[in-house]
MARMAR-620667 format. One record per residue (C-alpha): residue in one letter; x, y, z; residue number from 0. Coordinates in steps of 0.001 Angstrom, whole numbers, plus 524288, in hexadecimal, padded with zeros to 5 digits. Example, Ala and Ser with C-alpha at 12.3 -4.5 7.8 and 13.67 -1.06 7.14 Angstrom:
2
<atom aa="A" c1="8300C" c2="7EE6C" c3="81E78" i="0"/>
<atom aa="S" c1="83566" c2="7FBDC" c3="81BE4" i="1"/>
end
This chain:
76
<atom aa="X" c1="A895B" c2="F7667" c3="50940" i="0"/>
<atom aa="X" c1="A8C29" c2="F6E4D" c3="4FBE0" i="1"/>
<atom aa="X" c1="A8D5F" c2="F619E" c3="4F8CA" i="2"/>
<atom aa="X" c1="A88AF" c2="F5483" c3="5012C" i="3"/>
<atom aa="X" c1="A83F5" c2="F5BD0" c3="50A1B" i="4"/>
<atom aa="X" c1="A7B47" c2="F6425" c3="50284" i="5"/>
<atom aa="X" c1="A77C3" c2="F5876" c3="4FAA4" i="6"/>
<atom aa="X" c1="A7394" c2="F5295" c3="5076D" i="7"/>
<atom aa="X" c1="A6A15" c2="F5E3C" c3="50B0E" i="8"/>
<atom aa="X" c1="A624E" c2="F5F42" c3="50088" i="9"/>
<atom aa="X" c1="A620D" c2="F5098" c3="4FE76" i="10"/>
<atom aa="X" c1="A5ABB" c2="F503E" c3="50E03" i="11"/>
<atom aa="X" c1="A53B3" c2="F5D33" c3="50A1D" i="12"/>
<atom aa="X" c1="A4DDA" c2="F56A4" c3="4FDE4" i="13"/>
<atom aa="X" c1="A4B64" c2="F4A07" c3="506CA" i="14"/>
<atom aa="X" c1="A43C2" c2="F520A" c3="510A3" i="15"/>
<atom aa="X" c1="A3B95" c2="F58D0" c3="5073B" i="16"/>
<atom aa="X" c1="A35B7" c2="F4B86" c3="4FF5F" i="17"/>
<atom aa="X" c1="A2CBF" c2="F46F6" c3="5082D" i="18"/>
<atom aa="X" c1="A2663" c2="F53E2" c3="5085C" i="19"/>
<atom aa="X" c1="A25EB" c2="F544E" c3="4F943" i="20"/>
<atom aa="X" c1="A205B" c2="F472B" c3="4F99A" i="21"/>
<atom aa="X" c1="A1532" c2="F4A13" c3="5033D" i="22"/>
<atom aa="X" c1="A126B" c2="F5645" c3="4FAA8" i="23"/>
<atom aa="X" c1="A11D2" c2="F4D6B" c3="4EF3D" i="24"/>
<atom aa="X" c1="A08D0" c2="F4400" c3="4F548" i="25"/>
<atom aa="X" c1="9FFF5" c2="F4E69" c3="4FA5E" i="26"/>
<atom aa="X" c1="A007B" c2="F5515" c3="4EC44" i="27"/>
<atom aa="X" c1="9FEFC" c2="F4709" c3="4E611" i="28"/>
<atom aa="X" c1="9F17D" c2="F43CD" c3="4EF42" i="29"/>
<atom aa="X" c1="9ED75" c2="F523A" c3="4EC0F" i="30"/>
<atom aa="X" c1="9ED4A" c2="F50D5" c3="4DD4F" i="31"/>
<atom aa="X" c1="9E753" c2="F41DC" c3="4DF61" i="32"/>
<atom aa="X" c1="9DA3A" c2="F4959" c3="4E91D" i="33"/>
<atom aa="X" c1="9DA41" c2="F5376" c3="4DC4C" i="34"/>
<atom aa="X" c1="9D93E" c2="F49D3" c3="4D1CE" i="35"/>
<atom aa="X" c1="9CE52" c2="F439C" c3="4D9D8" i="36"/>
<atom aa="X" c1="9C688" c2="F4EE5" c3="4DE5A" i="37"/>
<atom aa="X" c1="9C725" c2="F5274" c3="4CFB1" i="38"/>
<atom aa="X" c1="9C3E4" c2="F44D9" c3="4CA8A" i="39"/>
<atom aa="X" c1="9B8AB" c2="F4568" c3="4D0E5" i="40"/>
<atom aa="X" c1="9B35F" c2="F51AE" c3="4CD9D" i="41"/>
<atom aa="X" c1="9B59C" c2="F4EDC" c3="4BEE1" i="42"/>
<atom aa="X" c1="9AD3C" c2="F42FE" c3="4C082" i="43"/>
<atom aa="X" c1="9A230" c2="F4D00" c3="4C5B2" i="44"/>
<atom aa="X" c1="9A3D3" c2="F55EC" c3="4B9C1" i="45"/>
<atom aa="X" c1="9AC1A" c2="F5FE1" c3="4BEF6" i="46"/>
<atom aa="X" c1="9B10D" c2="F68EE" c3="4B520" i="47"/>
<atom aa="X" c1="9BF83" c2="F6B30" c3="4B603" i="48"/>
<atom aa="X" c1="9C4C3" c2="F78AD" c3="4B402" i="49"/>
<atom aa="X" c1="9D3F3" c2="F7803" c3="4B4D2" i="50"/>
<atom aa="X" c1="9DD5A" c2="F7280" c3="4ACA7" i="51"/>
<atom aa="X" c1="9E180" c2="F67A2" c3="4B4E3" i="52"/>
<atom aa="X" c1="9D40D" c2="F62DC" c3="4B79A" i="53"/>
<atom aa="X" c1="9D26F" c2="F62C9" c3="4AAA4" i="54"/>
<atom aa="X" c1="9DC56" c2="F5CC8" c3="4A711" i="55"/>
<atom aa="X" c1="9D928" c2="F5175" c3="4B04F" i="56"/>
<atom aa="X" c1="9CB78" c2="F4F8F" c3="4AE70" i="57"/>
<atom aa="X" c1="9C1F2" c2="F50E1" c3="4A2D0" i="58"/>
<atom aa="X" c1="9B959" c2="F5CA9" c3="4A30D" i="59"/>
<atom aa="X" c1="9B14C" c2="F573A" c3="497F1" i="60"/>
<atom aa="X" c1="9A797" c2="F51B6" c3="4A12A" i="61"/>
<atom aa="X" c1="9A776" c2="F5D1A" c3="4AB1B" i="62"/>
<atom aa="X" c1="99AE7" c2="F6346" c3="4AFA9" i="63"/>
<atom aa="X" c1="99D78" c2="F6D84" c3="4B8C0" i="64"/>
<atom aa="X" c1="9A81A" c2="F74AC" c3="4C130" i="65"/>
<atom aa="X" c1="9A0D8" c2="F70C2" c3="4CCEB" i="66"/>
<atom aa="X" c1="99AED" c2="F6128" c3="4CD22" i="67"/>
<atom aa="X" c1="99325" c2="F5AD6" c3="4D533" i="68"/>
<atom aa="X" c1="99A06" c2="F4F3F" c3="4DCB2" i="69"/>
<atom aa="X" c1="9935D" c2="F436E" c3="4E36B" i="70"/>
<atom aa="X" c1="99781" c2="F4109" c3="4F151" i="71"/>
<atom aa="X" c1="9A0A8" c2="F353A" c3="4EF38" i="72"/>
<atom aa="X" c1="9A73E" c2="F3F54" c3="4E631" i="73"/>
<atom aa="X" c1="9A903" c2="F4AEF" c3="4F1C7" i="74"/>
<atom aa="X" c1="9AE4F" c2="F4280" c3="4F82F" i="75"/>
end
């Protein structure tokens, strides 16, 4: 097959495939937003980040430990 038709296939393969790649967007997009927090959080409480992207994010100047102490409200 070449041509139209072909043309036409991939153009309803692509269309089939986006709302998967959108859903996996959205799930990777609410992922990275529950990371952020979680991590927000933890800085707040002193945590002492150890990798280059939390680092990068927060400020390890006020850190106190690797392992922090965190109120209930915060747990939660």
């Amino acid at each position: 097959m070449t041509g139209a038709p072909m043309r036409v296939i991939s153009f309803v393969f692509a269309l089939s495939a986006l709302p998967l790649s959108t859903t996996t967007a959205f799930a990777d997009e609410s992922c990275n937003d529950l990371w952020f927090t979680r991590n927000a959080i933890i800085n707040q409480a002193g945590f002492c980040f150890g990798s280059n992207l939390g680092q990068a994010l927060f400020d390890n100047g006020d850190c106190i430990a690797k392992s922090v102490p965190l109120s209930p409200e915060a747990q939660r």
